[in-house]
N, C-alpha and C positions, 0 to 999 in steps of 0.2 A: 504494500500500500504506500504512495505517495501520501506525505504528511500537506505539502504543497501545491498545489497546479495552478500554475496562473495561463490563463489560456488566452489566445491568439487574439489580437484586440483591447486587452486590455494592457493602459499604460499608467505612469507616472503613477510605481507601486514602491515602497518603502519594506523594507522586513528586517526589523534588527531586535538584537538582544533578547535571540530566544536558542532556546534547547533541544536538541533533536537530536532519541538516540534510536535506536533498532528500527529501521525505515526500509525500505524499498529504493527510494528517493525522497531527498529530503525536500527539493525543491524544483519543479518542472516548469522551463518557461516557455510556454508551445510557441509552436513558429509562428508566420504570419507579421501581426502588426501589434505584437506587445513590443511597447518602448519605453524606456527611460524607468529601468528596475532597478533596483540600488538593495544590495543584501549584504547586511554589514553588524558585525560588531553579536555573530552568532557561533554558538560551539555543535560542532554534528562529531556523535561517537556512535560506534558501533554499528555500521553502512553495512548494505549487502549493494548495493549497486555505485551511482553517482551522490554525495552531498546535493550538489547543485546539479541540474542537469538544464540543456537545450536539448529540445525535439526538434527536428522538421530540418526542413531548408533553411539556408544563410539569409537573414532578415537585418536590417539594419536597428536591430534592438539597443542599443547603448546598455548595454548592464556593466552595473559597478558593482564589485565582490570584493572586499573591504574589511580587511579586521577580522576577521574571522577565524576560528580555532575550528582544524576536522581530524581527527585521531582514528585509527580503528577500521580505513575504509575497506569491506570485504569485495573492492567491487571486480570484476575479472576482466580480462583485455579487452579494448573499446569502451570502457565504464572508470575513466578517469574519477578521482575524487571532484574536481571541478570537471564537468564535459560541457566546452564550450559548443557545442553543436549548435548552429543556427544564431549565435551571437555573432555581431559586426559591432564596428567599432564601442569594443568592451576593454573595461580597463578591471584587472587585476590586480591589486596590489594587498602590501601587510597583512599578507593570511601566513599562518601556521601550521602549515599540513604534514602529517607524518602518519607513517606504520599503514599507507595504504598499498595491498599487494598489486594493485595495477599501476597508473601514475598519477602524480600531481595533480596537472592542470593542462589537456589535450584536447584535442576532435578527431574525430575520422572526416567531416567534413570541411566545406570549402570555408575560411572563416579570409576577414581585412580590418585592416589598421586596430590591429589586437594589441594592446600595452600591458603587458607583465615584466612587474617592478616589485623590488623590495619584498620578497614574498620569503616564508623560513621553510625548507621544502628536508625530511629528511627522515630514511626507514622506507625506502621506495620501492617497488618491483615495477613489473609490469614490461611494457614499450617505453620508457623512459620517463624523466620526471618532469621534464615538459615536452609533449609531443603532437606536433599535428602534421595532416597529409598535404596540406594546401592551405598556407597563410601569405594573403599579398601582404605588406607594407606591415609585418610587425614589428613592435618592439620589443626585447627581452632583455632589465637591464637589472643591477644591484639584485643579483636573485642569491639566498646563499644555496647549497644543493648538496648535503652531506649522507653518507651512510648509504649509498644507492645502491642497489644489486644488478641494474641494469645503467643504461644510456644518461647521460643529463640533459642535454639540451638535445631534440630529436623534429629534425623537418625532412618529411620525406618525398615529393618531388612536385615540379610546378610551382617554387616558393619565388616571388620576388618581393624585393625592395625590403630584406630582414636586417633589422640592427641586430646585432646580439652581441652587448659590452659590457664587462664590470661582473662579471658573475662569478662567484667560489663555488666551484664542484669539485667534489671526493665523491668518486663513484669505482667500482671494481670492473665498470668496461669502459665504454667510449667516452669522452666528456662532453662532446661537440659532435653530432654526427648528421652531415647536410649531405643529403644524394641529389644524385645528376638534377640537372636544369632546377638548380636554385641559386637564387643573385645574392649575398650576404655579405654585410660588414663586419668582420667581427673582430672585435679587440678588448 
C-alpha cells in the first residue's frame, strides 16, 4: 500500500515533517500535470519499494526532496530509495539516505535539468548510488557517497550537458561510471 498518491493534476503540494515506516511507497507522484511538490524535512524506515516515487512519463513536475532522513530501503533494482521517474527539473538536495539494497537516488527513465546537491548517501547496493539511463543537463555536485557495494555516480547512455563536481565517493567498484554517447564535465 502507498501511504501517499498524489495524482496527475494536482499541484503546488507541500509534505513535511512526517513518519513513514513499513510502506509499499511512501510517496507516489503520478505523471501528467502534478507540479510544484516540495517533500521535505520527513524520515521513511523500513521500505519494500521506493521512499519517494515518480510514475508515468517525464512531466515537467518541479519536485523539491529536501531534508529528508530514508534508512532501511528494501527496494530491488529499478526501485531506487528516491525514483525520480517522471520528474523534470527537480532538485534534490540535504537528504540522508542509507542501508538501501538498491540505490540512492535514480530513474530508468528519460529525466532534465535534475540538481543533486549536498545529499549524505551511504550503505548502498543496487545499480549505483546515483543512477539514471537518460539525464539531459544534470547536475551532480557536493554529494558525499560512502560504504557502496556497487557504482557511485552511474549514467548510462544518451546523457548530455552532465556537470558532475565536488563529490567524495568510497565505493568497492566504479566511482564514476559514464557509457558511450554521454557529454560530461566532470571535476
Amino acid at each position: 500500500i502507498d501511504a501517499i498518491t498524489i495524482n496527475s493534476g494536482i499541484s503546488n503540494i507541500t509534505i513535511n515533517n512526517l513518519k513513514f515506516i513499513g510502506y509499499s511507497n511512501a510517496i507516489v507522484i503520478g505523471a501528467g500535470s502534478s507540479r510544484n511538490v516540495i517533500i521535505e524535512n520527513n524520515t521513511f524506515t523500513s521500505g519494500y519499494s521506493s521512499s519517494i516515487k515518480g510514475s508515468g512519463e517525464p512531466t515537467d513536475a518541479q519536485v523539491i526532496i529536501r531534508n529528508n532522513t530514508i534508512t532501511l530501503n528494501g527496494a530491488g533494482i529499478g526501485d531506487w530509495a528516491i525514483s525520480c521517474g517522471g520528474f523534470n527539473r527537480s532538485i534534490i538536495y540535504n537528504n540522508n539516505i542509507s542501508n538501501s539494497s538498491a540505490g540512492a537516488i535514480g530513474t530508468s527513465l528519460y529525466t532534465f535539468d535534475t540538481v543533486i546537491t549536498n545529499n549524505n548517501i551511504s550503505s548502498i547496493g543496487g545499480e549505483g548510488a546515483i543512477s539514471f539511463l537518460v539525464c539531459q543537463r544534470g547536475y551532480i555536485a557536493n554529494n558525499t557517497l560512502i560504504d557502496l557495494t556497487s557504482r557511485g555516480i552511474r549514467f548510462d547512455r544518451d546523457n548530455e550537458g552532465l556537470i558532475i563536481k565536488e563529490n567524495y565517493i568510497n565505493t568497492a567498484s566504479r566511482c564514476i561510471n559514464l557509457y558511450p554517447h554521454t557529454s560530461a564535465y566532470v571535476y
